[in-house]
C-alpha positions in Angstrom: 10.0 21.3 13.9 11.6 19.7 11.0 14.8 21.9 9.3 15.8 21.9 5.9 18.5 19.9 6.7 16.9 17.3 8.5 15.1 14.3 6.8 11.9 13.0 7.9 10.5 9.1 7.6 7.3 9.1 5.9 4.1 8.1 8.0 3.1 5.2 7.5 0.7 4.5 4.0 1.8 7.3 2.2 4.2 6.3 0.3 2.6 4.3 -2.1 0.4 7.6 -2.5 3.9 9.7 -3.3 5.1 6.8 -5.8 1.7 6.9 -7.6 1.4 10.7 -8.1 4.9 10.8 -9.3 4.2 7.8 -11.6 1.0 9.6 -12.9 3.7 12.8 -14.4 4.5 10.0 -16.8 7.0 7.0 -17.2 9.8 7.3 -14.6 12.3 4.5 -13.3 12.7 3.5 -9.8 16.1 5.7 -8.4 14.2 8.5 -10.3 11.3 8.2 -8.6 13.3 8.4 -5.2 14.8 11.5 -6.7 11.8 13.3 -7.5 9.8 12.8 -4.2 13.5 14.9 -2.7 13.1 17.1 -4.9 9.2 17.8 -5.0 9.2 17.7 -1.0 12.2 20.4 -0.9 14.6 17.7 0.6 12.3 16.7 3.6 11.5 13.4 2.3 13.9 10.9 1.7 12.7 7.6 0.0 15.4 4.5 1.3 15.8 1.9 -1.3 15.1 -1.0 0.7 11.5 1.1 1.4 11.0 1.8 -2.5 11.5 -1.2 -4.4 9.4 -3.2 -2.3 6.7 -0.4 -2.7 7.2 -0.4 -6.3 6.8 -4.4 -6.9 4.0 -4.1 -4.6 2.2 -1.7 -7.0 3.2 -3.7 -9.6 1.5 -6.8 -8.0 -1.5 -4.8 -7.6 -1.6 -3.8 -11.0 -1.4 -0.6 -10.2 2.2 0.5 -12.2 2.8 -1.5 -15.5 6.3 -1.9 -15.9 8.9 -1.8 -18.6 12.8 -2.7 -19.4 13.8 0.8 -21.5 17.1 2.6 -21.1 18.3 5.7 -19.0 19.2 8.8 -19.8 22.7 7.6 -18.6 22.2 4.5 -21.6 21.6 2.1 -18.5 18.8 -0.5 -18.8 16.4 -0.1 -15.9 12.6 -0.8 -15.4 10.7 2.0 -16.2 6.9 2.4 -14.0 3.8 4.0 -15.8 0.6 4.7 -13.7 -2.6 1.8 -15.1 -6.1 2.5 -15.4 -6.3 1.0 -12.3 -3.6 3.0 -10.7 -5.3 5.9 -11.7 -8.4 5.3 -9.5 -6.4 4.2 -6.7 -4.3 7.2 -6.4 -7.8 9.5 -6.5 -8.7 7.2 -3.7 -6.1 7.6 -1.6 -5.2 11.4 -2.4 -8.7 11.7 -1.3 -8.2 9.9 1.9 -5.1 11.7 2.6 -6.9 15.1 2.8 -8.9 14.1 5.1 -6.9 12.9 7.9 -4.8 16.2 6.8 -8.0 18.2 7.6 -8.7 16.5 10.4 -4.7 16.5 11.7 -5.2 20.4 11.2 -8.1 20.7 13.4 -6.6 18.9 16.2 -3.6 21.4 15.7 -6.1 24.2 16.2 -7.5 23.1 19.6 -6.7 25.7 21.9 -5.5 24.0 25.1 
């Protein structure tokens, strides 16, 4: 069982899903992105920057993000991710595929043994 306080790793493959549904709220920068996944997943998941960045010039490479230089709230410069036409279609994709291996996780769970 995983605590509150304890952190989880992500499964494999779904954390280009989680950077694309955060992406498609609107135009976020990398350590913000990281942030928001914390927050959204009530501090269970914890996005490692040597995990993101790669992700996110991945997605990039893809076509999936567009990127652009724009300042921080903090008056930093840092590259600022939006969510493409493209990006768009894949993230339907794979939120599709991920409910169904989370339907079919849930009805291994329910086998009475």
């Amino acid at each position: 069982m995983i605590r509150k306080t304890e952190k989880t790793d992500l499964l494999q493959g779904t954390l280009d899903l989680l950077i694309l549904k955060v992406v498609a709220l609107g135009p976020i920068h990398g350590y913000a992105i990281a942030q928001r996944i914390q927050q959204l997943s009530r501090d269970v998941l914890q996005v490692q920057q040597g995990s993101l960045y790669p992700a996110l010039h991945r997605l990039e490479n893809r076509r999936w993000l567009g990127a652009h230089w724009d300042a921080t709230e903090s008056g930093r410069d840092a590259k600022f991710y939006t969510l493409t036409a493209k990006g768009k279609k894949q993230l339907e994709r794979e939120t599709e595929d991920w409910a169904r291996v989370a339907d079919a996780i849930r009805s291994v769970l329910r086998t009475v043994s």
